[in-house]
C-alpha positions in Angstrom: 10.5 12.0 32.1 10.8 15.5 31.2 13.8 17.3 29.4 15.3 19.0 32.8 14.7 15.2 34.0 12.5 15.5 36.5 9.7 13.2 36.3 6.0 13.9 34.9 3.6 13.1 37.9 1.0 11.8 35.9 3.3 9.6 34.3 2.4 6.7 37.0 5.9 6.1 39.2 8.0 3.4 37.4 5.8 2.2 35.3 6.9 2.4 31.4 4.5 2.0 28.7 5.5 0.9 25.5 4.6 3.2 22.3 4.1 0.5 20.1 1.4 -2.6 21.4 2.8 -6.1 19.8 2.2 -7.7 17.9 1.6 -5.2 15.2 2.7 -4.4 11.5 5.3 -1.9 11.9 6.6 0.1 8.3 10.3 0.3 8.1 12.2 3.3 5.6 15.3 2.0 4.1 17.4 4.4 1.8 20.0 3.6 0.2 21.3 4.7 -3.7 19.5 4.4 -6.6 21.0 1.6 -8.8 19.3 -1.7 -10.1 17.8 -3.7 -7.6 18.3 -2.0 -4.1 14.4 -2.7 -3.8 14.9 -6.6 -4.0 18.5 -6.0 -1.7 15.9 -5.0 0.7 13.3 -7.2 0.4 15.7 -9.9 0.7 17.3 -8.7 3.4 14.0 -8.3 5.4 13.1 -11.9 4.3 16.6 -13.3 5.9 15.9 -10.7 9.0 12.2 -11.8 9.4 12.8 -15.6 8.5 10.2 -15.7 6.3 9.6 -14.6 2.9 8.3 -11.0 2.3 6.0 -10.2 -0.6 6.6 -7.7 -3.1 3.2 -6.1 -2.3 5.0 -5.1 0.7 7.3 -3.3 -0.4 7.0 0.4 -1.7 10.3 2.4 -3.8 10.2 6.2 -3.9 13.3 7.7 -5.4 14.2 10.9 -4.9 13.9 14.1 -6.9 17.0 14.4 -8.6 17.1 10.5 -8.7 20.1 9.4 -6.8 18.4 8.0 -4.2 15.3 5.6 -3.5 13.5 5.1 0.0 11.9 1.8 0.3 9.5 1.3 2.9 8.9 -2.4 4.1 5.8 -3.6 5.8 6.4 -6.3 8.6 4.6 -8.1 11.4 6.4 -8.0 14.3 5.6 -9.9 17.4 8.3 -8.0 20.2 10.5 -4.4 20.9 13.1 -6.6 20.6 12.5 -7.7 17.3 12.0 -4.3 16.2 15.2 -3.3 17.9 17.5 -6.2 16.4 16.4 -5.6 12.9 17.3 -1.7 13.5 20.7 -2.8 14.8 21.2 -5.1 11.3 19.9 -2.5 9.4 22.8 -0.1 10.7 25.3 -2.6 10.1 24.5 -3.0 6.1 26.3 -1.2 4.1 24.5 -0.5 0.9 21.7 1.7 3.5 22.5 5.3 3.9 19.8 5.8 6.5 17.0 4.1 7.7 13.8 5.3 9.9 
């Protein structure tokens, strides 16, 4: 669909294709304040949201320039949209994130 919302001819009638072919390893941002152990807060987290336990190799922190912040991206497998939906929807729902991607 285009942004007046008339619909691209070549985009095949009603069929939608999804972005994103499952199952795949999707990266996850996470940001949140720097202060001792947001990293393993997120880790956990993903472990509870995933239902299995996430490695640390994983996981990759990058604070900020001046420091007061760290983004912490989170590889996962994810088998379904839906999964990757439901664990966007927890994610906005925490609140020790401050924005997630």
């Amino acid at each position: 669909m285009k942004k007046d919302g008339a619909q691209d001819p070549s985009a095949g009638g009603d069929e939608k294709k999804d972005l994103i072919e499952y199952p795949s390893v999707y990266a996850f941002k996470v940001m949140g304040m720097q202060e001792h152990g947001f990293a393993e807060y997120v880790r956990q987290l993903f472990s509870r949201l995933m239902g299995t336990e996430i490695s640390p190799d994983s996981l990759s922190a990058q604070p900020s320039s001046k420091g007061k912040y760290v983004s912490v991206t989170v590889s996962v497998y994810l088998l379904s949209e839906e999964h990757r939906r439901a664990i966007y929807a927890q994610l906005h729902q925490e609140k020790r994130i401050v924005y997630y991607l």
